[in-house]
Structure formats: C-alpha cells, structure tokens
PDB file of N, CA, C, O and CB in Angstrom:
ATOM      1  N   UNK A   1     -31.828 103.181 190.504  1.00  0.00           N
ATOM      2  CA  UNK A   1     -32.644 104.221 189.909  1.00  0.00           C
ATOM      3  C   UNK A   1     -33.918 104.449 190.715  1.00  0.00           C
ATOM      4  O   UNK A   1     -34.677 105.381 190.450  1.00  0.00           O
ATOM      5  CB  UNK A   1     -32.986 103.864 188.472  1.00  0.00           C
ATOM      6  N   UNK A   2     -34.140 103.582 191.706  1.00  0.00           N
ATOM      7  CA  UNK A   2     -35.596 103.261 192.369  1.00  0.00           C
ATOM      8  C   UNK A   2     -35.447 104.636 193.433  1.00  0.00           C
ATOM      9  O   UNK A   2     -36.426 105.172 193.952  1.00  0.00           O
ATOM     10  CB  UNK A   2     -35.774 101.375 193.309  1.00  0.00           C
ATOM     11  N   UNK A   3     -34.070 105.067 193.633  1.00  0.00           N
ATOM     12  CA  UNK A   3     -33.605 106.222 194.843  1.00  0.00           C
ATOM     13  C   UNK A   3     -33.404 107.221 194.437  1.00  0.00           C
ATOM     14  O   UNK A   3     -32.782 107.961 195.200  1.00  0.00           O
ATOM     15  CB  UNK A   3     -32.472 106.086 195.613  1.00  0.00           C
ATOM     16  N   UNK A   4     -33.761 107.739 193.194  1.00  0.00           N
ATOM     17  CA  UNK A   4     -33.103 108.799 192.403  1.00  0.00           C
ATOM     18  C   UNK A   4     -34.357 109.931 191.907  1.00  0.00           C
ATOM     19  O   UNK A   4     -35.131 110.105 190.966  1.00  0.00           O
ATOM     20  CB  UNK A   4     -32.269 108.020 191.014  1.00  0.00           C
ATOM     21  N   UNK A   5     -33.991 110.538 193.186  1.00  0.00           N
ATOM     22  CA  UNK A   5     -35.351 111.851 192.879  1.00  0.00           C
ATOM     23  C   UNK A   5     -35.261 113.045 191.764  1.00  0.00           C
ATOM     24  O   UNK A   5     -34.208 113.672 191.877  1.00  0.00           O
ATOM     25  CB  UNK A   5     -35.532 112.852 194.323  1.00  0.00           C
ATOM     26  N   UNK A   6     -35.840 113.360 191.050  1.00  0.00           N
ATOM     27  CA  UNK A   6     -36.054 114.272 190.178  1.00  0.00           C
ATOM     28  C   UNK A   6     -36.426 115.644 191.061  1.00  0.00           C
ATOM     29  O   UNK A   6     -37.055 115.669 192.119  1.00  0.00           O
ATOM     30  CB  UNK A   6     -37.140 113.750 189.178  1.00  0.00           C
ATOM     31  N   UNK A   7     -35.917 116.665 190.405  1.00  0.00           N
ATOM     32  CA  UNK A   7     -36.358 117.653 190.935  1.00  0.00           C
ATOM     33  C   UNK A   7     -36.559 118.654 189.634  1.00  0.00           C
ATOM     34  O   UNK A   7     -35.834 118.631 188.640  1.00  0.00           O
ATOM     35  CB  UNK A   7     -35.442 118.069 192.081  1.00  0.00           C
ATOM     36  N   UNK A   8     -37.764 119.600 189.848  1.00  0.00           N
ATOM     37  CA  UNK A   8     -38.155 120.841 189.177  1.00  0.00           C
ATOM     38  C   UNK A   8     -37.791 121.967 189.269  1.00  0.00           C
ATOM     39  O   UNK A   8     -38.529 122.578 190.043  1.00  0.00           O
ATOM     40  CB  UNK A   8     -39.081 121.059 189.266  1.00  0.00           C
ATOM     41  N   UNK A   9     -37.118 122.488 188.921  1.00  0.00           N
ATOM     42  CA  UNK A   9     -36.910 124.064 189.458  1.00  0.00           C
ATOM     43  C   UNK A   9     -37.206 124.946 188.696  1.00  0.00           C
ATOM     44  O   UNK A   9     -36.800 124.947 187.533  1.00  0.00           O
ATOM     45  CB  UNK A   9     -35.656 124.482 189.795  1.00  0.00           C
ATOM     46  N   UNK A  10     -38.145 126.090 189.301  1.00  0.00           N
ATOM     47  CA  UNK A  10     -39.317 126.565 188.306  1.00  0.00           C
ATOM     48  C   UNK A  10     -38.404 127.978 188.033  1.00  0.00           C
ATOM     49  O   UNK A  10     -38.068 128.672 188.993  1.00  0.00           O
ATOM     50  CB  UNK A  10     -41.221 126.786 189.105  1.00  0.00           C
ATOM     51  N   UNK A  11     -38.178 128.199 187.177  1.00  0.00           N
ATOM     52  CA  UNK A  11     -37.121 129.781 186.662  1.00  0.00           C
ATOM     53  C   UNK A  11     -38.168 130.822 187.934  1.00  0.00           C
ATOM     54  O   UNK A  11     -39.303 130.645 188.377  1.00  0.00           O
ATOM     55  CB  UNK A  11     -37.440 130.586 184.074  1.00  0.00           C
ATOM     56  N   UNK A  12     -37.537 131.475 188.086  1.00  0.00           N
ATOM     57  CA  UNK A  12     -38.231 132.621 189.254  1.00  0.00           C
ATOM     58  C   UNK A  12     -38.805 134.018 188.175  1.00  0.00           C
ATOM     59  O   UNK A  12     -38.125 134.281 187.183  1.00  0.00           O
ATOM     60  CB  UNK A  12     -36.643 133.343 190.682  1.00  0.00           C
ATOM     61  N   UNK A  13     -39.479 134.454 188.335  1.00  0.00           N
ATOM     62  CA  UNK A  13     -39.920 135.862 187.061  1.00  0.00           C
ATOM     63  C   UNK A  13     -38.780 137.000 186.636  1.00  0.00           C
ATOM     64  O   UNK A  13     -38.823 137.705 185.627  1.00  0.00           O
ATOM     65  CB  UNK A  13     -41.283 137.001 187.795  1.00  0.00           C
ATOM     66  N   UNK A  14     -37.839 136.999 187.575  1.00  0.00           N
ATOM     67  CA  UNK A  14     -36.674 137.598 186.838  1.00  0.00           C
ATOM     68  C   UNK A  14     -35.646 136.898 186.251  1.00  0.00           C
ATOM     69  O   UNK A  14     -34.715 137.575 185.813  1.00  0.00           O
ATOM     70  CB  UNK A  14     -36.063 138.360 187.571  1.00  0.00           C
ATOM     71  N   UNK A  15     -35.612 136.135 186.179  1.00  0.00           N
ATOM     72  CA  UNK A  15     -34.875 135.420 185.710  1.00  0.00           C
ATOM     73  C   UNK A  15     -35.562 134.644 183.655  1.00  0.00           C
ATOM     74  O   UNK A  15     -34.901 134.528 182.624  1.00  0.00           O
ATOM     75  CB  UNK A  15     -34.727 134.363 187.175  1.00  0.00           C
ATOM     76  N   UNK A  16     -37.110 134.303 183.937  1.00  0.00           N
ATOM     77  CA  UNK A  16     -37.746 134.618 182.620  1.00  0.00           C
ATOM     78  C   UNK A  16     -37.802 135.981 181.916  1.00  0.00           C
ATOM     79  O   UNK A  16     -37.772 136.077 180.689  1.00  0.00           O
ATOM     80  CB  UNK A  16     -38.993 134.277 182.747  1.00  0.00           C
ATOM     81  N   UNK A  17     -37.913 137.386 183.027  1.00  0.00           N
ATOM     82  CA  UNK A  17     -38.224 138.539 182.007  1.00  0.00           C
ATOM     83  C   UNK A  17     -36.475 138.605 181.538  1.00  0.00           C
ATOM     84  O   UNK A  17     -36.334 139.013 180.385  1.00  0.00           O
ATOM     85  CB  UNK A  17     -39.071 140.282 182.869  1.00  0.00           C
ATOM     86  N   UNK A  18     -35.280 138.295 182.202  1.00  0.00           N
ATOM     87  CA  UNK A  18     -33.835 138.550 181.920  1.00  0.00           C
ATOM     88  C   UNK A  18     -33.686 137.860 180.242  1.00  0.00           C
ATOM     89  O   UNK A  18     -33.141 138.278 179.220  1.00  0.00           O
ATOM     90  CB  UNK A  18     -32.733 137.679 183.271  1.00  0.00           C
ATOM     91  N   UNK A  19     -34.482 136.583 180.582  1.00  0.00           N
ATOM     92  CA  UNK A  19     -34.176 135.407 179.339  1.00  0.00           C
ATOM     93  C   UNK A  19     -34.600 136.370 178.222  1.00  0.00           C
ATOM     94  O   UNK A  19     -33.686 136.543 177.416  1.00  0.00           O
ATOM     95  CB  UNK A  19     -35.235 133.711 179.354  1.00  0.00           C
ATOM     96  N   UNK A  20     -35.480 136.900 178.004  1.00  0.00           N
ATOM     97  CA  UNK A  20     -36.277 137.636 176.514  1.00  0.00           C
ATOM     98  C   UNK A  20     -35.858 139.144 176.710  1.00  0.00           C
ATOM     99  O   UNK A  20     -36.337 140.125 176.141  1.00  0.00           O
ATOM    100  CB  UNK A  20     -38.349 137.511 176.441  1.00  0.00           C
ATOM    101  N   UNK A  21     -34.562 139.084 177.922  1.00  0.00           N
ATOM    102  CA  UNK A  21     -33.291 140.673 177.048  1.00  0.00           C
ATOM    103  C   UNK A  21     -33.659 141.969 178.020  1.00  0.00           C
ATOM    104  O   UNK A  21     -32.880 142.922 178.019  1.00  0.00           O
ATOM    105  CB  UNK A  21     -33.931 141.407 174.725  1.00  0.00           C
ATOM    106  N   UNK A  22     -34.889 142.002 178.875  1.00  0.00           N
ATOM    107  CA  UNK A  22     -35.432 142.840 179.912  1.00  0.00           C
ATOM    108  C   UNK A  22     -34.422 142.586 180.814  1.00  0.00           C
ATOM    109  O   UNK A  22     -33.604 141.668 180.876  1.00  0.00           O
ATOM    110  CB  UNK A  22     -36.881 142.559 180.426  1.00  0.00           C
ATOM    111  N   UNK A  23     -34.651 143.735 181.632  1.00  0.00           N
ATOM    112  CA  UNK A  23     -33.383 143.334 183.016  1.00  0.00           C
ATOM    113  C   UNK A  23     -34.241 144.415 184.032  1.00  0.00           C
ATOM    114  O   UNK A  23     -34.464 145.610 183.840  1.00  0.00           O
ATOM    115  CB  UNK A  23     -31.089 143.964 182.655  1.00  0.00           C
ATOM    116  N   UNK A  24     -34.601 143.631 185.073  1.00  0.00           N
ATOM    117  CA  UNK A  24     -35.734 144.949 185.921  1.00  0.00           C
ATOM    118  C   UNK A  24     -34.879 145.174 186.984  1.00  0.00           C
ATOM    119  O   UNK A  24     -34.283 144.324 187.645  1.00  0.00           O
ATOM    120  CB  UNK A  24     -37.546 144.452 186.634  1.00  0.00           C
ATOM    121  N   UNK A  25     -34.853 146.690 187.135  1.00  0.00           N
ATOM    122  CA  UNK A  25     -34.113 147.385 187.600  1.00  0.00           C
ATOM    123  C   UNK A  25     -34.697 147.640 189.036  1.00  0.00           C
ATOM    124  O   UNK A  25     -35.886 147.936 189.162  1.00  0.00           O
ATOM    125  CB  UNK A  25     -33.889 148.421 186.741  1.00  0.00           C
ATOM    126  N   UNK A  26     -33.767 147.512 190.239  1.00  0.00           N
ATOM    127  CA  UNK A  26     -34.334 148.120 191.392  1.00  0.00           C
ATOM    128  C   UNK A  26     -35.050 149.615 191.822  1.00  0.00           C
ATOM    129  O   UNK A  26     -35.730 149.780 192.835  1.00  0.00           O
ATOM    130  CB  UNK A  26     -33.416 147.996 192.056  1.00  0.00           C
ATOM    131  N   UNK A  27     -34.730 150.667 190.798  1.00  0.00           N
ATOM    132  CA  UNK A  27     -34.789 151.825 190.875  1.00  0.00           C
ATOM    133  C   UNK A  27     -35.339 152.339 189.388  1.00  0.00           C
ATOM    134  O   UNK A  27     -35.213 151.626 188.392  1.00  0.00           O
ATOM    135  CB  UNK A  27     -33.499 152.282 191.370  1.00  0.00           C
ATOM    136  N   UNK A  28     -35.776 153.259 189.359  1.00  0.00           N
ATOM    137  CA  UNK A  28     -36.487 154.120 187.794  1.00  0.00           C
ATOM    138  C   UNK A  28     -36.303 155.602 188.240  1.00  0.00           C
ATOM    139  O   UNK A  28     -36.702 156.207 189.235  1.00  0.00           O
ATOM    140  CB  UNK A  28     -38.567 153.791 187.372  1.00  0.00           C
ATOM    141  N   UNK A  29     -35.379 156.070 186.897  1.00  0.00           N
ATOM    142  CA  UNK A  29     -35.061 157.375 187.130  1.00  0.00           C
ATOM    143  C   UNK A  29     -36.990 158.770 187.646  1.00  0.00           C
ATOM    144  O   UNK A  29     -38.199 158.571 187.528  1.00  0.00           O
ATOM    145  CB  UNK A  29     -34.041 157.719 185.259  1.00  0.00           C
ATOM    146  N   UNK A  30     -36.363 159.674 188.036  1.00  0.00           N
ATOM    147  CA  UNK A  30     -37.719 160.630 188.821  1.00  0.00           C
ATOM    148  C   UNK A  30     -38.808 160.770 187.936  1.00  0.00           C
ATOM    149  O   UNK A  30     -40.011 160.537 188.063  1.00  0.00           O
ATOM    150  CB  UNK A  30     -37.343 162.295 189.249  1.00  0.00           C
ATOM    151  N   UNK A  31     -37.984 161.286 186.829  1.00  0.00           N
ATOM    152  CA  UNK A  31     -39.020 161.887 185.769  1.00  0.00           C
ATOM    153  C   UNK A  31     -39.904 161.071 185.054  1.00  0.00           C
ATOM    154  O   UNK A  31     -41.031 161.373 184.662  1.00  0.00           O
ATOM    155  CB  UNK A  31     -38.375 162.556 184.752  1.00  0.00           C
ATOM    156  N   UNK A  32     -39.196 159.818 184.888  1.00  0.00           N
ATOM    157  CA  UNK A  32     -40.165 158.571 184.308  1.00  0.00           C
ATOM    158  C   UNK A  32     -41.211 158.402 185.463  1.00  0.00           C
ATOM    159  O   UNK A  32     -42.364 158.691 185.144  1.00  0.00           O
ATOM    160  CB  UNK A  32     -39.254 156.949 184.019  1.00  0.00           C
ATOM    161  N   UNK A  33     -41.012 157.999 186.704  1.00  0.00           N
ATOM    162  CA  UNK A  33     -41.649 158.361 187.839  1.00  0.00           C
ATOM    163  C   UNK A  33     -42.717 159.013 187.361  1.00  0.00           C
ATOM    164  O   UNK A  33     -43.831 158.587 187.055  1.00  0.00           O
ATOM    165  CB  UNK A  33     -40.902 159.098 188.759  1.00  0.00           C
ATOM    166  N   UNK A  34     -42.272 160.066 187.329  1.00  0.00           N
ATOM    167  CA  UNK A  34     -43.417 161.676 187.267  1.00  0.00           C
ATOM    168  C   UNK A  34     -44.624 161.212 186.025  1.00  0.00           C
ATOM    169  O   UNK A  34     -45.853 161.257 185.960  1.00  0.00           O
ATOM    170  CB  UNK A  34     -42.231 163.628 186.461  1.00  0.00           C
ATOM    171  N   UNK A  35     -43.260 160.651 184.911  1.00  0.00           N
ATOM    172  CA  UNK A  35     -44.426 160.875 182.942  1.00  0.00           C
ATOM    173  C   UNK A  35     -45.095 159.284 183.555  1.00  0.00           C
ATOM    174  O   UNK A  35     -45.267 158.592 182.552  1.00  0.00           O
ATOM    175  CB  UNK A  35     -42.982 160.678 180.323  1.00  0.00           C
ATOM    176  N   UNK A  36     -45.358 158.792 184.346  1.00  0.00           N
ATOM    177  CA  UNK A  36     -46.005 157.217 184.797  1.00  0.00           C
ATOM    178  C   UNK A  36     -47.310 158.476 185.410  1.00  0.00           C
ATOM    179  O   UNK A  36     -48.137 159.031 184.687  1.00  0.00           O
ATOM    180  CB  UNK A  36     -44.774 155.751 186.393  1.00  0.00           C
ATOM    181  N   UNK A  37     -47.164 158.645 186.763  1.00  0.00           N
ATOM    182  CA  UNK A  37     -47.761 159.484 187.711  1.00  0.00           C
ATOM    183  C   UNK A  37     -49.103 160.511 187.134  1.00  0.00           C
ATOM    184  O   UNK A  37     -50.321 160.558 187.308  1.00  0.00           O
ATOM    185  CB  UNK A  37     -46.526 160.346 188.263  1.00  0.00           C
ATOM    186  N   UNK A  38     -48.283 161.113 186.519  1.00  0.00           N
ATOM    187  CA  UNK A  38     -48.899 162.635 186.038  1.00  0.00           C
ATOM    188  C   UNK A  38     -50.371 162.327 185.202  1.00  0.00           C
ATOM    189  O   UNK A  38     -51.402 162.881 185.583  1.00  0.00           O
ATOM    190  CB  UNK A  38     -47.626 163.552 184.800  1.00  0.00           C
ATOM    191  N   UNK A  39     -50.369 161.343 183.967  1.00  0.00           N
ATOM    192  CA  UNK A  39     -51.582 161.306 183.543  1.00  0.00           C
ATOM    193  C   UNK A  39     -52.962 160.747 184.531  1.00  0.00           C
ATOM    194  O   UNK A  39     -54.126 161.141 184.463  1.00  0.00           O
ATOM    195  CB  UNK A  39     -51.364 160.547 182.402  1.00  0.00           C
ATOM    196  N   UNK A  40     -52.479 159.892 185.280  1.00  0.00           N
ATOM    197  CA  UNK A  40     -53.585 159.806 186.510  1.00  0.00           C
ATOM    198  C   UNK A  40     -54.248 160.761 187.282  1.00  0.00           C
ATOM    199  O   UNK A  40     -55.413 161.062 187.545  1.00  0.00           O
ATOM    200  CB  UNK A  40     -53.132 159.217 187.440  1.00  0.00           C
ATOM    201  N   UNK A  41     -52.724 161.270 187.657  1.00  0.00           N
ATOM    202  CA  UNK A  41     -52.756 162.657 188.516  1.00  0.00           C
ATOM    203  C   UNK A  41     -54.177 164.048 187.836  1.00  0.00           C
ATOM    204  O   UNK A  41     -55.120 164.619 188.383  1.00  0.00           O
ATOM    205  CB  UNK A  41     -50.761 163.416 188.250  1.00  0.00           C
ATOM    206  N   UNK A  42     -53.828 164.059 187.002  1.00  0.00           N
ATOM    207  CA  UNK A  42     -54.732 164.935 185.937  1.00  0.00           C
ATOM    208  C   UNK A  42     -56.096 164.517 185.940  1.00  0.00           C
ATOM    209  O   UNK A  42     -57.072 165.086 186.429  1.00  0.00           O
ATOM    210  CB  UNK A  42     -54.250 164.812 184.414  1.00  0.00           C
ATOM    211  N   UNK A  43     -55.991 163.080 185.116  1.00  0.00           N
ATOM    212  CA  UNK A  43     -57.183 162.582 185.372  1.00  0.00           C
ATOM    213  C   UNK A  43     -58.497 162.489 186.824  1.00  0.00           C
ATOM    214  O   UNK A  43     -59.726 162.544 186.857  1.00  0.00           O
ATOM    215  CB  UNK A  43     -56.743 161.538 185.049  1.00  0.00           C
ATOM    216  N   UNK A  44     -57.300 162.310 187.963  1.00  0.00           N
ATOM    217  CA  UNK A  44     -58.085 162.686 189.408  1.00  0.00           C
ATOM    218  C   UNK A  44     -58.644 163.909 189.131  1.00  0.00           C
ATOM    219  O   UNK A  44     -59.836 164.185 188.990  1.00  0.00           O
ATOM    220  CB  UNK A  44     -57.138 162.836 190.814  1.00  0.00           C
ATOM    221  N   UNK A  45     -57.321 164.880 189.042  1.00  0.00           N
ATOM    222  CA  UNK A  45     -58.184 166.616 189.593  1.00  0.00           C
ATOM    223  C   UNK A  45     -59.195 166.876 188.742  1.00  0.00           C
ATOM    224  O   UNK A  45     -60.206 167.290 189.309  1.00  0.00           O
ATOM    225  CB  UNK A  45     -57.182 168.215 189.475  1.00  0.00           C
ATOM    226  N   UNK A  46     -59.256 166.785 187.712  1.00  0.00           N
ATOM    227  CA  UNK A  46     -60.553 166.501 186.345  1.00  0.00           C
ATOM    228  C   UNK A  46     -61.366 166.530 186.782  1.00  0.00           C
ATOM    229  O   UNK A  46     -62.166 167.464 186.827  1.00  0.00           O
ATOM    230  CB  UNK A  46     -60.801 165.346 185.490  1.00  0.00           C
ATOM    231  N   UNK A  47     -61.457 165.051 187.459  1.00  0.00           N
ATOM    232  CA  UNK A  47     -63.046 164.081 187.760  1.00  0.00           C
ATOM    233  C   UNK A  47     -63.350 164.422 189.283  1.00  0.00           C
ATOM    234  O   UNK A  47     -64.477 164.089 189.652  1.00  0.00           O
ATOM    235  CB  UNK A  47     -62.862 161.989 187.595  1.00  0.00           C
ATOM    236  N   UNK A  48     -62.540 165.027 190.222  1.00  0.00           N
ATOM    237  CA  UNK A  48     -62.672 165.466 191.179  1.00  0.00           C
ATOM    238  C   UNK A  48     -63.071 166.662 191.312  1.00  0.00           C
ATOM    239  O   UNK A  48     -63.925 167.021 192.122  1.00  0.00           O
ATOM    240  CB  UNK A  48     -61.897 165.282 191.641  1.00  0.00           C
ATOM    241  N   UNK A  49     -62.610 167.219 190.696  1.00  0.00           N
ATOM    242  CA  UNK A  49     -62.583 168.788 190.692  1.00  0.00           C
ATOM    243  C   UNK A  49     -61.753 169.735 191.445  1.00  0.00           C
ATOM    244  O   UNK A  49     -62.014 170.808 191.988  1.00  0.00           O
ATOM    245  CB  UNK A  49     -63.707 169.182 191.026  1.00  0.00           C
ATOM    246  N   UNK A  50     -60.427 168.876 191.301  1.00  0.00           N
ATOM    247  CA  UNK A  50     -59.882 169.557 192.720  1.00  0.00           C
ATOM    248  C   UNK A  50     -58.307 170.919 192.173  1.00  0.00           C
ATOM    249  O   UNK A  50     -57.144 171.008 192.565  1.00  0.00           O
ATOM    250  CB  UNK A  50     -59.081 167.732 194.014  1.00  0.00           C
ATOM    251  N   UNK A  51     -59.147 171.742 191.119  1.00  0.00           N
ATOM    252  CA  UNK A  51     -58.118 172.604 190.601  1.00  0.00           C
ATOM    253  C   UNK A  51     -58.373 173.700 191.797  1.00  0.00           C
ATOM    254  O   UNK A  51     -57.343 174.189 192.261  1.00  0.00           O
ATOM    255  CB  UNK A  51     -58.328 173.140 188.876  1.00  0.00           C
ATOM    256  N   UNK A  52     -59.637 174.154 192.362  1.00  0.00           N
ATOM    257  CA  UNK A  52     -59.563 174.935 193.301  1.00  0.00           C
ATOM    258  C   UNK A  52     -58.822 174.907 194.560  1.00  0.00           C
ATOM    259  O   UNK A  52     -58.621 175.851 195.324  1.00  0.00           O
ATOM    260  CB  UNK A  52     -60.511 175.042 193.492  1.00  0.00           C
ATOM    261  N   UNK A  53     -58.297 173.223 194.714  1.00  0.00           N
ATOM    262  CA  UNK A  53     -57.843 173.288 195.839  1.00  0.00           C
ATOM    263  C   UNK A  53     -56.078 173.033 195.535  1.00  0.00           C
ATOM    264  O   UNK A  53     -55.200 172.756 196.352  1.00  0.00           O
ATOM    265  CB  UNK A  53     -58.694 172.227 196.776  1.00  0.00           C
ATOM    266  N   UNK A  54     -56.002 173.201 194.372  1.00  0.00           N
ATOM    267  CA  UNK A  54     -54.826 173.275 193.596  1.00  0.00           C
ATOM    268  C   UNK A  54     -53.913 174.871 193.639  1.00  0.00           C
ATOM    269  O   UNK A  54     -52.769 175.226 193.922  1.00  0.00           O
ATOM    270  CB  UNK A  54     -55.375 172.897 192.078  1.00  0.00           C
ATOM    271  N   UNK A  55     -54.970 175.410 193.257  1.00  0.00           N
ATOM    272  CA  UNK A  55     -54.679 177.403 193.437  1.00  0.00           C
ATOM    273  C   UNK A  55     -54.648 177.798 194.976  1.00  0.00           C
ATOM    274  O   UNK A  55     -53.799 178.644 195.257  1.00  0.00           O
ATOM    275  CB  UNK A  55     -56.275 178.578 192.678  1.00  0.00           C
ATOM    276  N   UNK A  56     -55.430 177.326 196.010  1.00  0.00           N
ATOM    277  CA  UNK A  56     -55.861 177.812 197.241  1.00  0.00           C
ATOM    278  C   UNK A  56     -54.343 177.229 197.607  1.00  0.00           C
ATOM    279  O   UNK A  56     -53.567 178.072 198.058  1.00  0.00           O
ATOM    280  CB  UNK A  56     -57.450 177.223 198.026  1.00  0.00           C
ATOM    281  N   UNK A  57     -54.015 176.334 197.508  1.00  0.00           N
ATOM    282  CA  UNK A  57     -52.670 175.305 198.086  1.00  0.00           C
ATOM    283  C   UNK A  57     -50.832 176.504 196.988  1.00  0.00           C
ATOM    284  O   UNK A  57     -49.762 176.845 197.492  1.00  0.00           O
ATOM    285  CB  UNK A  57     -53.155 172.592 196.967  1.00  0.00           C
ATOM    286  N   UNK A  58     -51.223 176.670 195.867  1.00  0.00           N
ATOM    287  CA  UNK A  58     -50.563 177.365 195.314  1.00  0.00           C
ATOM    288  C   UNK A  58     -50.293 178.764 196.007  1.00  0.00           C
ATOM    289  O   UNK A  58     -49.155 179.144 196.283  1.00  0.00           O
ATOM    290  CB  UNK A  58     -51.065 177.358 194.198  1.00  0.00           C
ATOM    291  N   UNK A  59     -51.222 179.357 196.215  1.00  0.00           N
ATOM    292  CA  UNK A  59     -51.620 180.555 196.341  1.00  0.00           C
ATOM    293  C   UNK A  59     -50.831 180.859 197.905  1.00  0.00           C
ATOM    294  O   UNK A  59     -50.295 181.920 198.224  1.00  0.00           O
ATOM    295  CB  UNK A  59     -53.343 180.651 196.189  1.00  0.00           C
ATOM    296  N   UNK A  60     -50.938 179.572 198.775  1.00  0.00           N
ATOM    297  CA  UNK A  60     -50.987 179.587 200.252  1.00  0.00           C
ATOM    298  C   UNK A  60     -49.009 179.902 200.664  1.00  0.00           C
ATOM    299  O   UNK A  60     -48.345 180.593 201.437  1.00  0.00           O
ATOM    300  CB  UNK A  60     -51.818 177.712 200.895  1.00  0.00           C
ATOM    301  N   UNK A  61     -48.794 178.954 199.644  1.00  0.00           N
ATOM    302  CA  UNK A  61     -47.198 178.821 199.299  1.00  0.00           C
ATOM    303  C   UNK A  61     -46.583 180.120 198.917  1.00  0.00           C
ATOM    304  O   UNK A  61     -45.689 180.672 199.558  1.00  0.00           O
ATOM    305  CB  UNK A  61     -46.915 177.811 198.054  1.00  0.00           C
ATOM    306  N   UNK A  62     -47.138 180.576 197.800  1.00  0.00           N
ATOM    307  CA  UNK A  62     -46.620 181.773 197.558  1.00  0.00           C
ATOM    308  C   UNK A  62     -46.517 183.175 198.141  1.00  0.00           C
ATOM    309  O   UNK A  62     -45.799 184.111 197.790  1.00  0.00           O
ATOM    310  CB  UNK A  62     -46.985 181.886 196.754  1.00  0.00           C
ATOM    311  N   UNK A  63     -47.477 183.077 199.187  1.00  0.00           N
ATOM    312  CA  UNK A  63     -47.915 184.228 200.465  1.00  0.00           C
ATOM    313  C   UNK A  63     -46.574 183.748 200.975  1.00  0.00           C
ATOM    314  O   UNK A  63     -45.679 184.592 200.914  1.00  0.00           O
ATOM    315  CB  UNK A  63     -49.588 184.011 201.692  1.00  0.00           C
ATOM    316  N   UNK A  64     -46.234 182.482 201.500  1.00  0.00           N
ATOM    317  CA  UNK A  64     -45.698 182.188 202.714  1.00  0.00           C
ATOM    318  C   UNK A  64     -43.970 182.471 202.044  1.00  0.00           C
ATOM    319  O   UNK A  64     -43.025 182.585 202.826  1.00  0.00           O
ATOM    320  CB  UNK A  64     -46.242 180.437 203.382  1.00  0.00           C
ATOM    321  N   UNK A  65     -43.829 182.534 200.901  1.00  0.00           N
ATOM    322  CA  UNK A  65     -42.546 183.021 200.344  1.00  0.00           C
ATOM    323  C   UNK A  65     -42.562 184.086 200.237  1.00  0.00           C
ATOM    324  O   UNK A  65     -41.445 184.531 199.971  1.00  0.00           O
ATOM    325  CB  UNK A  65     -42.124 182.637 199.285  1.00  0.00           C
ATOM    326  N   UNK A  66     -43.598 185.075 200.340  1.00  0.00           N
ATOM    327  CA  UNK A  66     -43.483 186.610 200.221  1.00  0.00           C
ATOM    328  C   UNK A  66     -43.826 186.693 198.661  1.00  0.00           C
ATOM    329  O   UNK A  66     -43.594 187.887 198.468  1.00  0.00           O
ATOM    330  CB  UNK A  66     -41.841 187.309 200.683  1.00  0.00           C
ATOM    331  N   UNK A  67     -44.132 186.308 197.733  1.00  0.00           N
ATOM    332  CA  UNK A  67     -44.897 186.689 196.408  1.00  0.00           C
ATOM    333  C   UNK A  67     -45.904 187.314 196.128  1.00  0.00           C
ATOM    334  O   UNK A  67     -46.248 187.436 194.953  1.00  0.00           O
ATOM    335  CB  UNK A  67     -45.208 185.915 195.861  1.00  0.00           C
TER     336      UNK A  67
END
C-alpha cells in the first residue's frame, strides 16, 4: 500500500455544466446571436450618438442601389 498513488481528477466545466442537464453547444443559432448583440448595440449608438452616422451609412447604400 506504501506504492499505491491516489489520483484526483478534477471533472473539467463541461462535463459539471452536462451533470445539472445543460449541454453547451459549439454553435448558437443567428438570431439569438443578434437578441444577445442588439441591446448593447443600441445602448452604444444612444450614448455615442452615432444615429447620424447610422442614416449617412444608410443613406450611402441606398444611392449605391439606385433608391
């Protein structure tokens, strides 16, 4: 018993979030993407102020399609 090493093996974090029924996925569909994204997104142009450069960028696109 004097030769007999113990070892620990520490669960890895997917393997704990799997245990309590989660399963993390390599990929997340676009739109969840987007509804994650978007309230930040908003929040920037807000506090930035950057709706003018929102229309000028809109505006630039729609020339260049003929609108």
């Amino acid at each position: 018993m004097a030769n007999t090493v113990i070892r620990t093996v520490r669960p890895t974090r997917g393997s704990r979030i799997a245990a309590i029924g989660i399963r993390p996925s390599g990929t997340r569909h676009p739109l969840v993407a987007v509804a994650m994204v978007l309230p930040l997104a908003v929040l920037l142009v807000v506090v930035f102020g950057g709706w003018q450069a929102v229309v000028t960028q809109a505006s630039s696109v729609a020339g260049l399609m003929g609108r």
